[in-house]
MDAnalysis code that builds the backbone (N, CA, C; Angstrom):
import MDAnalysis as mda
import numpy as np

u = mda.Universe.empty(609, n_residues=203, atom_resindex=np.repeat(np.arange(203), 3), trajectory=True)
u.add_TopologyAttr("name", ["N", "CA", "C"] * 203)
u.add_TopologyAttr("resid", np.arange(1, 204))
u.add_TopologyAttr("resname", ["UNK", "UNK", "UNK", "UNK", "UNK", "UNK", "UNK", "UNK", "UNK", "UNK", "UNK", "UNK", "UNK", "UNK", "UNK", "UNK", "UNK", "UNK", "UNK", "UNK", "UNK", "UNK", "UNK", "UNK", "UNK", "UNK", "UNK", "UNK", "UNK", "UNK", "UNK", "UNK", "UNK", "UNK", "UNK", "UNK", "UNK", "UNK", "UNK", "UNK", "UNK", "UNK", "UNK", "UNK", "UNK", "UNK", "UNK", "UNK", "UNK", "UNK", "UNK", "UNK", "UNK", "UNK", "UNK", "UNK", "UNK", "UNK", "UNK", "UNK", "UNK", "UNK", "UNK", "UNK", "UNK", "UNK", "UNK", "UNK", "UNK", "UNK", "UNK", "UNK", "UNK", "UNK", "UNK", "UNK", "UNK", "UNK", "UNK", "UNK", "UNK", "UNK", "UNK", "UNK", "UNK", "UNK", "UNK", "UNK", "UNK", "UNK", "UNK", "UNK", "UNK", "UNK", "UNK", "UNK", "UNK", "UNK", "UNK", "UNK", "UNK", "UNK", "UNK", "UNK", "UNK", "UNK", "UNK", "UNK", "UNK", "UNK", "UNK", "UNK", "UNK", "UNK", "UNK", "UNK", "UNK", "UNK", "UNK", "UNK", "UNK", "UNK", "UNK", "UNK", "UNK", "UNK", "UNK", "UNK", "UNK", "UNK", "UNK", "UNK", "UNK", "UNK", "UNK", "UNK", "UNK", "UNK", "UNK", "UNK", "UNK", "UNK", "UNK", "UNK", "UNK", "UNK", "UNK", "UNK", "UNK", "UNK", "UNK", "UNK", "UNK", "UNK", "UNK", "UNK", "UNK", "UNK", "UNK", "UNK", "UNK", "UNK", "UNK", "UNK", "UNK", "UNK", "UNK", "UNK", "UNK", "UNK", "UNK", "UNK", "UNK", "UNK", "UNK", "UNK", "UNK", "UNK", "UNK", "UNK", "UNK", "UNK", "UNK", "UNK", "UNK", "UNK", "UNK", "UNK", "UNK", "UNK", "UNK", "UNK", "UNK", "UNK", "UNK", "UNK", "UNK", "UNK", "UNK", "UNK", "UNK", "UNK", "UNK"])
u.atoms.positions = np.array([
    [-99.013, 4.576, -45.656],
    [-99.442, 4.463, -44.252],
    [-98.225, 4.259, -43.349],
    [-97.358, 3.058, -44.101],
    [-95.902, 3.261, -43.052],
    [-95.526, 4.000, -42.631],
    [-95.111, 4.966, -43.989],
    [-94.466, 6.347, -43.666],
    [-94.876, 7.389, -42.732],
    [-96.280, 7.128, -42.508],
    [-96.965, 8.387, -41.965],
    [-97.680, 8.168, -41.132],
    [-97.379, 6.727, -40.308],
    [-98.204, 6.480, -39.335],
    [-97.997, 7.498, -38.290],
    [-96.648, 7.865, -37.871],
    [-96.398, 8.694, -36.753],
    [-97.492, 10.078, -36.685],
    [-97.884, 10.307, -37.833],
    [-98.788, 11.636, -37.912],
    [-100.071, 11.390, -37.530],
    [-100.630, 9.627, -38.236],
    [-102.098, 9.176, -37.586],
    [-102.197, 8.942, -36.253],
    [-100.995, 9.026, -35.900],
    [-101.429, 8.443, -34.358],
    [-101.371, 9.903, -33.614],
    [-101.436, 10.743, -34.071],
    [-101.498, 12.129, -32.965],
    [-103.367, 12.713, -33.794],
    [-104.284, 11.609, -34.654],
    [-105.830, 12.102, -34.636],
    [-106.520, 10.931, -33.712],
    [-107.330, 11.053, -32.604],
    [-107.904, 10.430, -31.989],
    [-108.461, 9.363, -33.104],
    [-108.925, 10.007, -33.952],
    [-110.152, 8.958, -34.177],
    [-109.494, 7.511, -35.345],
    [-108.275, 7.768, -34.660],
    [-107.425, 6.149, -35.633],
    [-106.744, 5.838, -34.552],
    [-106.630, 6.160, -33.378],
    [-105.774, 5.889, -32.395],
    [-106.302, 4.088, -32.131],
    [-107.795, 4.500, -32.336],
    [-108.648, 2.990, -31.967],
    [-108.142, 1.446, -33.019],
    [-108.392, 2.293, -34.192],
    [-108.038, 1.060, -35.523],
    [-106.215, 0.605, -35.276],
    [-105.632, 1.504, -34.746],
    [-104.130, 0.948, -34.354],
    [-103.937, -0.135, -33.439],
    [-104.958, 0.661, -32.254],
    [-104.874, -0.602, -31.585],
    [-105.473, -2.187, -31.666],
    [-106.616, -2.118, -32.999],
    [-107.376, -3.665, -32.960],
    [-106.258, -3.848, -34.022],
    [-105.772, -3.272, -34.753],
    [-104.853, -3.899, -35.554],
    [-103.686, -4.729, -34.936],
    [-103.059, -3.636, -34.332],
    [-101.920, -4.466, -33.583],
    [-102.171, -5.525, -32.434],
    [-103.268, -5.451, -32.130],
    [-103.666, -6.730, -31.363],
    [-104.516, -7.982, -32.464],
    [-105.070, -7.656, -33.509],
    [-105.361, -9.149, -34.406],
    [-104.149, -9.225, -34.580],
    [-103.011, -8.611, -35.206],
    [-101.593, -9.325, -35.595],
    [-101.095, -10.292, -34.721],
    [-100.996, -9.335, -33.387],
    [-100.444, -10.127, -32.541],
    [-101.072, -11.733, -32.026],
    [-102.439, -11.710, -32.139],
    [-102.968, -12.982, -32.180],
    [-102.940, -13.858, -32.974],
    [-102.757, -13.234, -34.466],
    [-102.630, -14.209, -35.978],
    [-100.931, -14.835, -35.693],
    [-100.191, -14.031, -35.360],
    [-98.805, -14.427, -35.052],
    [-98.905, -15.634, -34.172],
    [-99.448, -15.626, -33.518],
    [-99.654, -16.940, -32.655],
    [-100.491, -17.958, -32.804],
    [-101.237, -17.909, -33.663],
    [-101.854, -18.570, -34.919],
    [-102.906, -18.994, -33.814],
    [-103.608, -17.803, -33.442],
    [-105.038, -17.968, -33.277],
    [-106.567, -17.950, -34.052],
    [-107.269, -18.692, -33.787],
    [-108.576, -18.911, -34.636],
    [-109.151, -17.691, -34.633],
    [-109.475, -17.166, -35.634],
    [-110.654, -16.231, -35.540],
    [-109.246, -14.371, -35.815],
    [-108.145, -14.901, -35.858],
    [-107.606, -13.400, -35.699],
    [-107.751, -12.873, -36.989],
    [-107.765, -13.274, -38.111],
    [-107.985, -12.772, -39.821],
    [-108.862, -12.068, -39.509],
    [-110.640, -12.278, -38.923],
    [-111.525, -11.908, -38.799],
    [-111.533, -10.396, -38.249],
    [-110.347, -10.302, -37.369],
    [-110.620, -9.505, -36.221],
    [-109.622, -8.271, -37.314],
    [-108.418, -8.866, -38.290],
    [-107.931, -7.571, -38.806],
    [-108.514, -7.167, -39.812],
    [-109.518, -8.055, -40.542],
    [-110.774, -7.275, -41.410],
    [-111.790, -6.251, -40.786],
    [-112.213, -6.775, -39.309],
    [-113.038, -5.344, -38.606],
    [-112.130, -4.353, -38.526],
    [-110.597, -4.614, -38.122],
    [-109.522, -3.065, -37.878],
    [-109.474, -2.522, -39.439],
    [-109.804, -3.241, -40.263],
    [-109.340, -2.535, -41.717],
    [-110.282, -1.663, -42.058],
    [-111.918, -2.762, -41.840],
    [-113.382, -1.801, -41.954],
    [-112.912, -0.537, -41.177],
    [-112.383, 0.021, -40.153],
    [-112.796, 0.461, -38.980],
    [-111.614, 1.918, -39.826],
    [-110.729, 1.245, -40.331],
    [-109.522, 2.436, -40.935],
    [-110.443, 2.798, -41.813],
    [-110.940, 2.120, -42.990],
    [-111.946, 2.848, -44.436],
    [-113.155, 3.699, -43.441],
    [-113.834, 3.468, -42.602],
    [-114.925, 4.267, -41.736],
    [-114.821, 5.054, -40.737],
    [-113.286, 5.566, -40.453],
    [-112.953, 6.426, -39.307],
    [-114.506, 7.312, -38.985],
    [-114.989, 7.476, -39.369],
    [-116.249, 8.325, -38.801],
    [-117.194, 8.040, -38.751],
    [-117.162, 6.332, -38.479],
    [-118.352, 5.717, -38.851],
    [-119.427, 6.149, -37.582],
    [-118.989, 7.013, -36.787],
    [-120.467, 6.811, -35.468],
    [-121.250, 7.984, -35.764],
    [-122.127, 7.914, -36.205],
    [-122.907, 8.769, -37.458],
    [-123.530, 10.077, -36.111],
    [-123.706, 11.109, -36.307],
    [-124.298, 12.166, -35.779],
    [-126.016, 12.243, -35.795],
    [-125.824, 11.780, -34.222],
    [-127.239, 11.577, -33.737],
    [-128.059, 12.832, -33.388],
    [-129.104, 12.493, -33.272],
    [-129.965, 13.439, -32.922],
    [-130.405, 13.734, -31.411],
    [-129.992, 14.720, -31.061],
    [-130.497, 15.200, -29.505],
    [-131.206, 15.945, -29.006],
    [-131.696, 15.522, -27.818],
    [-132.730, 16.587, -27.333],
    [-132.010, 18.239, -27.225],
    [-132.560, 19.066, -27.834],
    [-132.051, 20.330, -27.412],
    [-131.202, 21.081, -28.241],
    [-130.799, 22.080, -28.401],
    [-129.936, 22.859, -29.270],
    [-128.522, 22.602, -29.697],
    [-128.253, 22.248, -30.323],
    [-126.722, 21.670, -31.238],
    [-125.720, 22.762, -30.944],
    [-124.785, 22.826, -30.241],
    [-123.395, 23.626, -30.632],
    [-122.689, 23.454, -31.606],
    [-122.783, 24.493, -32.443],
    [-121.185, 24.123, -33.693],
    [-120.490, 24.884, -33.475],
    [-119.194, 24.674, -33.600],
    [-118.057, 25.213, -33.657],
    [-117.005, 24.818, -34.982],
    [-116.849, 26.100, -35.114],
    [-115.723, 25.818, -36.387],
    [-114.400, 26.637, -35.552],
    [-113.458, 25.857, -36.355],
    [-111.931, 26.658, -35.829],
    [-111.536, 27.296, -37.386],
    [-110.937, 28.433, -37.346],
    [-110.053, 28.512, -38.793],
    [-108.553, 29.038, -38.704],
    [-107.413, 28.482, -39.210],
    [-105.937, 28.635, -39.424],
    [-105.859, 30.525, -39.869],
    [-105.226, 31.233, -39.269],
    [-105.428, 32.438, -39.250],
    [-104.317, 32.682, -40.748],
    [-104.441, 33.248, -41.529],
    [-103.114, 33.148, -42.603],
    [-102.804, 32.530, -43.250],
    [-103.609, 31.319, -43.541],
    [-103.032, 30.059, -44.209],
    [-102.408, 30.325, -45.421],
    [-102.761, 31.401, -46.351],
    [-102.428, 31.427, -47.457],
    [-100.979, 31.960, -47.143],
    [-100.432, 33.002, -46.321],
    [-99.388, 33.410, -45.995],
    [-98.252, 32.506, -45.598],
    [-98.861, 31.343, -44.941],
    [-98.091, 30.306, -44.357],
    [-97.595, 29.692, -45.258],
    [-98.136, 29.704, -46.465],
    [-97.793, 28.778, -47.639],
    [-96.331, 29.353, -48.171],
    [-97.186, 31.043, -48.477],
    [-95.783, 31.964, -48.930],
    [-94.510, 31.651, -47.919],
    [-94.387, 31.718, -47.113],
    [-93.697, 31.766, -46.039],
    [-92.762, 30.970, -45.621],
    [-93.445, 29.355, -45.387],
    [-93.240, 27.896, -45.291],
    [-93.210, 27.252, -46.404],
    [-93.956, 27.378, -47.422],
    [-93.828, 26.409, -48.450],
    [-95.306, 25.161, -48.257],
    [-95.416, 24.159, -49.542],
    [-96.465, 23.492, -48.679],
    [-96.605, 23.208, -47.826],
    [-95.234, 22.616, -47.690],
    [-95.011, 21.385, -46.571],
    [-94.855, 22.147, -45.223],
    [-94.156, 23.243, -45.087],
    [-94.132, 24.017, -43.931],
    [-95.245, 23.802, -43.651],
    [-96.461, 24.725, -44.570],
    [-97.750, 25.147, -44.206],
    [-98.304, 23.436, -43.905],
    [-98.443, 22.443, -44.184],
    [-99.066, 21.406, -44.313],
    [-98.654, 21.108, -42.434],
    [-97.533, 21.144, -42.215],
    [-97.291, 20.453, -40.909],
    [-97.979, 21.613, -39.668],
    [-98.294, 23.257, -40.146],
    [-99.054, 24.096, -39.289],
    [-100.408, 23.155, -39.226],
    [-100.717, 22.717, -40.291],
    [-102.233, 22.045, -40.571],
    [-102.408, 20.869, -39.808],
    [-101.410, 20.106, -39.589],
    [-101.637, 19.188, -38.573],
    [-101.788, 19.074, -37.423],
    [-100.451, 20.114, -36.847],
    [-100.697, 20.447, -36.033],
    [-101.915, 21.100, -35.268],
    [-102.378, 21.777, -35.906],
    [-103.574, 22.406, -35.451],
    [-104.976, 21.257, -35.439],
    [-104.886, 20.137, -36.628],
    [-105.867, 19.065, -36.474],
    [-105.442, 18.188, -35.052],
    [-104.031, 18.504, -34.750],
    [-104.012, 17.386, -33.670],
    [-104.851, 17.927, -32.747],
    [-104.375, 19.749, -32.385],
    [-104.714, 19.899, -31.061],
    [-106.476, 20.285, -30.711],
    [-106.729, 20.186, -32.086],
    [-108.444, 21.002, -32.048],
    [-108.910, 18.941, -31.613],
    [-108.580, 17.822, -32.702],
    [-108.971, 16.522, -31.958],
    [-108.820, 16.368, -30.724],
    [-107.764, 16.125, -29.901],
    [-107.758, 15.801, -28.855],
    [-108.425, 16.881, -27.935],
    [-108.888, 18.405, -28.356],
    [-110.035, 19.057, -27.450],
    [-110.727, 17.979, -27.254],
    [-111.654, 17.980, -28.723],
    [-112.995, 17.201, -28.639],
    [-112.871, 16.453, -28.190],
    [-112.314, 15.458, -28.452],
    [-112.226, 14.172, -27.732],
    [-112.741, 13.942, -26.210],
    [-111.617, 15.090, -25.759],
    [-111.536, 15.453, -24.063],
    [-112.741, 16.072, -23.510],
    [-113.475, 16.634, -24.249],
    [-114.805, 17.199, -24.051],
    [-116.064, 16.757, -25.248],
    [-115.948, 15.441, -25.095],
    [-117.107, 14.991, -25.864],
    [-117.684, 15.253, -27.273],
    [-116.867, 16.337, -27.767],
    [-117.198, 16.592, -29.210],
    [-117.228, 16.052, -30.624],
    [-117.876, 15.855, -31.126],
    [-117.518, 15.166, -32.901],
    [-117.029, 15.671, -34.083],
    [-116.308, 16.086, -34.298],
    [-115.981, 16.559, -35.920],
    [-117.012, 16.077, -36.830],
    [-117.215, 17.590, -37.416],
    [-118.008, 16.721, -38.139],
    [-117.666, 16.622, -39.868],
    [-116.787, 17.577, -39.960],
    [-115.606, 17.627, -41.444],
    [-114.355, 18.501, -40.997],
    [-113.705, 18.178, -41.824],
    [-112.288, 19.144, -42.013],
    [-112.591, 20.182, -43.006],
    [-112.776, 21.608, -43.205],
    [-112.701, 22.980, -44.156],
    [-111.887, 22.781, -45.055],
    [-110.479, 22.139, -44.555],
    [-109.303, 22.528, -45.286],
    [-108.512, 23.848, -44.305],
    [-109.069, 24.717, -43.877],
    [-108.336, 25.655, -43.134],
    [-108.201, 25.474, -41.880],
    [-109.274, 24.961, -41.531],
    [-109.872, 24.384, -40.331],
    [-110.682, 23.428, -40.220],
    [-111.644, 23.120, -38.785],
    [-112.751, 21.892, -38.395],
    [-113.676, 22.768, -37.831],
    [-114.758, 22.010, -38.385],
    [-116.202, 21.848, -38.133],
    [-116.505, 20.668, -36.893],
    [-116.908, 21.383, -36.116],
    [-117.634, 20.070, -34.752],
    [-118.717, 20.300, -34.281],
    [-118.935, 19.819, -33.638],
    [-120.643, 19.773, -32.945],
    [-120.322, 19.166, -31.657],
    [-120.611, 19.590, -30.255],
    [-121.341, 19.742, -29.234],
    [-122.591, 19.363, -28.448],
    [-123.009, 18.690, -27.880],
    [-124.701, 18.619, -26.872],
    [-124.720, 19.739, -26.056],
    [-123.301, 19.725, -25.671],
    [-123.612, 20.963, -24.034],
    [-122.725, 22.000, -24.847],
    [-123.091, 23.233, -24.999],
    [-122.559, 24.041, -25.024],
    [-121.047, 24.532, -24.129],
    [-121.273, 24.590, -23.229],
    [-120.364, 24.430, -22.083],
    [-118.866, 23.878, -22.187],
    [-119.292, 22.317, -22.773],
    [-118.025, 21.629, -23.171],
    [-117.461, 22.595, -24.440],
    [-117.649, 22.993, -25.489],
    [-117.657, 23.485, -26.931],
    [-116.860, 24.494, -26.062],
    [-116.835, 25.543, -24.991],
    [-116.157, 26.857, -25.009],
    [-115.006, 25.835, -24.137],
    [-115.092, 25.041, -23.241],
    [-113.906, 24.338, -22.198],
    [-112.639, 23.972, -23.359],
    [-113.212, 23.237, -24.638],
    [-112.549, 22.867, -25.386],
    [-111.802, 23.815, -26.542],
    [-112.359, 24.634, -26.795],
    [-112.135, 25.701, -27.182],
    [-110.834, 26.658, -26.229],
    [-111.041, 26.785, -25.582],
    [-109.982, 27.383, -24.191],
    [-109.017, 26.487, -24.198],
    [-109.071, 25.248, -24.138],
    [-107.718, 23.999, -24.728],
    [-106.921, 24.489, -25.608],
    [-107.744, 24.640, -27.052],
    [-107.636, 24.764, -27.717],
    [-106.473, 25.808, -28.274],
    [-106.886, 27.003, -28.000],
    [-106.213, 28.201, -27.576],
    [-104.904, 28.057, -26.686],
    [-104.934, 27.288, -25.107],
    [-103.303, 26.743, -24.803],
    [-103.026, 25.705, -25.622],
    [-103.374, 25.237, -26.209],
    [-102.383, 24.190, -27.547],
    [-101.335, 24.872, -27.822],
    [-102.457, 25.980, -28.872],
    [-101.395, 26.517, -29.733],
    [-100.586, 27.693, -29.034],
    [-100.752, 28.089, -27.843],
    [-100.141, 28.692, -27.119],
    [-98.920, 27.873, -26.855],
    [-98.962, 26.764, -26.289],
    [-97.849, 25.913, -25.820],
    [-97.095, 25.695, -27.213],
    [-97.658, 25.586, -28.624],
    [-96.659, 25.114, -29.700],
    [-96.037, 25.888, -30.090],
    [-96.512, 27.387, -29.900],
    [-96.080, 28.555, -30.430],
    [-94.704, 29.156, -29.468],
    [-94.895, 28.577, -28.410],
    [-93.720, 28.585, -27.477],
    [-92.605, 27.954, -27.545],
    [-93.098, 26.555, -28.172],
    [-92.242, 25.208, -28.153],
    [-91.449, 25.437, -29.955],
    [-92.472, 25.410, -30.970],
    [-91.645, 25.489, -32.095],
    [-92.210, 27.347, -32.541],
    [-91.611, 27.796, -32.144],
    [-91.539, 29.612, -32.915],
    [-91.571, 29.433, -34.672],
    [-90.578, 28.390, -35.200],
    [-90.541, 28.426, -36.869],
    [-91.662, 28.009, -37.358],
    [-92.568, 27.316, -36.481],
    [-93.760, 26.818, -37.357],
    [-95.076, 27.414, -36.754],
    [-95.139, 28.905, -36.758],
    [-96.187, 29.547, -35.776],
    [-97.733, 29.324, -36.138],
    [-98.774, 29.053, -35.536],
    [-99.894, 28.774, -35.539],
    [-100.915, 29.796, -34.751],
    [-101.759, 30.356, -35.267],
    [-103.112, 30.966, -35.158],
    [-103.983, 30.547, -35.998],
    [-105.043, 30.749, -34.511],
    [-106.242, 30.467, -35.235],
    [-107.391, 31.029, -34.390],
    [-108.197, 31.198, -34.697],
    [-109.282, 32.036, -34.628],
    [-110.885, 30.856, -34.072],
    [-111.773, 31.246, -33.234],
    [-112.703, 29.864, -33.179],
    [-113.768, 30.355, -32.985],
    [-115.020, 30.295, -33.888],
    [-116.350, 30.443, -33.416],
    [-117.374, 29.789, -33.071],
    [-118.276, 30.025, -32.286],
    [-119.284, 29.034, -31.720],
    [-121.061, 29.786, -31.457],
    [-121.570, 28.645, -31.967],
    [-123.242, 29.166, -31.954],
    [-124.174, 27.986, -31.692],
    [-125.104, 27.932, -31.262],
    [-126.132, 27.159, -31.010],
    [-127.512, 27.482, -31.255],
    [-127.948, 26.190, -31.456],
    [-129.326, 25.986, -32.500],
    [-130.229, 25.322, -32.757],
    [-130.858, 24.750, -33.550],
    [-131.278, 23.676, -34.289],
    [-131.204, 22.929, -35.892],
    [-130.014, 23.038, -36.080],
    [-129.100, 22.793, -37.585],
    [-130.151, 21.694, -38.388],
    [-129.934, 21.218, -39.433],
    [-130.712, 20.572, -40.108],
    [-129.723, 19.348, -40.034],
    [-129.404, 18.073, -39.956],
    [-128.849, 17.103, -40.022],
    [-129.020, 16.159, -40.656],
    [-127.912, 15.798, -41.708],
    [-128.278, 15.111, -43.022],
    [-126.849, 14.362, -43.554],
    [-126.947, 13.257, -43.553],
    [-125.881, 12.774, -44.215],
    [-124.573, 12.723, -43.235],
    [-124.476, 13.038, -42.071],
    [-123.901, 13.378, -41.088],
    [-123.260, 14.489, -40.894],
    [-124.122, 15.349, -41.733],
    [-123.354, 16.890, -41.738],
    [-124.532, 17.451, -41.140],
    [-124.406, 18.615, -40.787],
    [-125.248, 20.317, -40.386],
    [-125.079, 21.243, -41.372],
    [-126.532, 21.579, -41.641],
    [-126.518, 22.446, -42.435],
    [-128.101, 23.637, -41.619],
    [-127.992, 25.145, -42.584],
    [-129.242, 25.317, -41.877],
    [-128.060, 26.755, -41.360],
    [-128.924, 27.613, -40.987],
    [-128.863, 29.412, -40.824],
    [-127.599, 28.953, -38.885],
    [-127.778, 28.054, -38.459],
    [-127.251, 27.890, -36.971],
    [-125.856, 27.557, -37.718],
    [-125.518, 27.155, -38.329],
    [-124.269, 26.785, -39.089],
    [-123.339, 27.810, -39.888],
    [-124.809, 28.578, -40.579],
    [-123.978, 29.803, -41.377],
    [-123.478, 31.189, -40.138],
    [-124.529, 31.413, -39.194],
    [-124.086, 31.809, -38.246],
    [-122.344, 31.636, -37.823],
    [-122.359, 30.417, -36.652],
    [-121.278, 29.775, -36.410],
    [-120.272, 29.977, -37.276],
    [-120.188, 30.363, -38.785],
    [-118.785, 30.444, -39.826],
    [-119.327, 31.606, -39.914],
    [-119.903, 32.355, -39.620],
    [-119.422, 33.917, -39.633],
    [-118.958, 34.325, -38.544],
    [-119.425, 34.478, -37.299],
    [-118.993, 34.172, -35.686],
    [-117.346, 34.036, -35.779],
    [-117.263, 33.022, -36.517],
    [-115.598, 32.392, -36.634],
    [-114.868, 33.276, -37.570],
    [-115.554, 33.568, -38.696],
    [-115.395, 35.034, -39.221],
    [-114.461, 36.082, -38.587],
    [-115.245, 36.433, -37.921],
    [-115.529, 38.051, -37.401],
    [-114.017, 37.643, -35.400],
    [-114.437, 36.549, -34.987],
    [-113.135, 36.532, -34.279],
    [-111.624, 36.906, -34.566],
    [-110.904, 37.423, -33.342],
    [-109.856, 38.219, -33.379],
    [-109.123, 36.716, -33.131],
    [-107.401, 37.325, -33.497],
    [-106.424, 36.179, -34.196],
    [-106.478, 36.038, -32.317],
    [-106.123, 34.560, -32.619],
    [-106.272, 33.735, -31.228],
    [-107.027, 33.952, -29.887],
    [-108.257, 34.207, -30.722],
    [-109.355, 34.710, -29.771],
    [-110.678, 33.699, -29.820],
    [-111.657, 33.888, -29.018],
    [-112.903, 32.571, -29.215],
    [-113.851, 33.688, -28.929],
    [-114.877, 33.355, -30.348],
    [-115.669, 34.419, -30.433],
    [-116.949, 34.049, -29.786],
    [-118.544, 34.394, -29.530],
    [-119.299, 33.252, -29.107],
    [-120.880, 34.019, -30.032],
    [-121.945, 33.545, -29.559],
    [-123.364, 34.115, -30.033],
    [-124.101, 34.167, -28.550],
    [-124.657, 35.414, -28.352],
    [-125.434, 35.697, -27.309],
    [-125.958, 34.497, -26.488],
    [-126.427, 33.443, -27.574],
    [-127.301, 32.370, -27.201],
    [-126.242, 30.817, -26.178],
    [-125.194, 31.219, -26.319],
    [-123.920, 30.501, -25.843],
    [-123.895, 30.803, -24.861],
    [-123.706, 32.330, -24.501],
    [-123.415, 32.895, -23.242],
    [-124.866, 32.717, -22.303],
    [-125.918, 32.511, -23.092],
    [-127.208, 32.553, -22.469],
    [-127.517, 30.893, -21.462],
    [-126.732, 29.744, -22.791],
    [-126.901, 28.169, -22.264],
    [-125.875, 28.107, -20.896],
    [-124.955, 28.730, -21.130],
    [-123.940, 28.835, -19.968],
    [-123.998, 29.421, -18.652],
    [-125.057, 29.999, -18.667],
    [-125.056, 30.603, -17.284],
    [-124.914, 29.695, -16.071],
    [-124.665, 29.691, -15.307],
    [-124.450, 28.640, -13.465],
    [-122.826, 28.210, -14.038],
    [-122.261, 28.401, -15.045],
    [-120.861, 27.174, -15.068],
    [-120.064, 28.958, -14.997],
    [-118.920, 28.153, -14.600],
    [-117.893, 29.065, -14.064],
    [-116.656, 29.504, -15.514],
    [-117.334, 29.920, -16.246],
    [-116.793, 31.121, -17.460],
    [-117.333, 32.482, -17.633],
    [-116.132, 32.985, -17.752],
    [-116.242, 34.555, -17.475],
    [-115.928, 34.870, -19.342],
    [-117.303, 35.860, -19.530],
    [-116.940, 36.426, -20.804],
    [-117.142, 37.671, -21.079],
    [-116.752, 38.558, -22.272],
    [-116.228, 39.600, -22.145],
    [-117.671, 39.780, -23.680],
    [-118.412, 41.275, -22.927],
    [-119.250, 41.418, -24.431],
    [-117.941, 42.208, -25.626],
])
């Protein structure tokens, strides 16, 4: 964790456990009552990074999956570790979408992430982030180039265990499929929830 904190702190969803940590320390250091207590909830909180379980909402679920365009090439290319730091990179910038637009991860592929959405709307805003991320990294570091590809569909998924499963899902990873390298693909039914918001799309 020493070693590699610098990498946890660029995924939202530990940004939180850093901070109750470093604030029980800082209170146990000063030998306040009750601070032990408070770095056992930051420890729970590191073992449960995903503990806010995927609720159920009124209305049709957006999923979106992203996928690393080449990964296997990247490997040839880069090596693990090359390829491993494309992989982060790309987890940083697809987290801090969601984040910024309300979204949940709801697993990592390995090539890519799986998320989920309420508003459709947010899912393509974040998505379009998404896309200048790796635009901006691909500018910034050229040796460690990143594509990726993003599809999106909406539905009524089956929800279980805090995953989606169910034909709205298999959709969505074919969708993501069938998208062009650094392109955002969508399903009729996307473009249909979106109408009145100000995105322009291309059949």
């Amino acid at each position: 964790l020493a070693d590699k904190y610098e990498e946890y702190l660029l995924e939202p969803q530990y940004i939180a456990m850093f901070q109750a940590g470093s604030s029980a320390l800082e209170r146990y250091l000063k030998g306040e009552e009750g601070a032990t207590s408070l770095i056992a909830s930051a420890l729970s909180d590191w073992r449960n990074p995903n503990k806010d379980s995927i609720s159920t909402t009124e209305g049709p679920i957006t999923v979106v999956f992203t996928d690393i365009v080449g990964s296997t090439k990247l490997t040839q290319d880069l090596g693990d570790e090359g390829a491993q730091k494309v992989v982060r990179v790309h987890n940083a910038i697809v987290r801090v979408a969601l984040k910024d637009f309300q979204g949940k991860e709801v697993k990592h592929t390995g090539d890519g992430i799986m998320a989920r959405f309420a508003k459709s709307h947010q899912a393509i805003e974040a998505a379009l982030i998404m896309i200048k991320g790796l635009e901006a990294h691909n500018a910034q570091s050229p040796e460690l180039p990143l594509h990726m590809r993003i599809g999106i569909n909406a539905g009524e998924p089956i929800v279980e265990e805090n995953d989606l499963f169910g034909s709205t899902v298999q959709m969505a990873a074919r969708i993501c499929d069938a998208a062009e390298t650094d392109k955002i693909l969508v399903s009729n039914i996307i473009r249909e929830l979106s109408q009145g918001k100000s995105l322009n799309f291309v059949e």
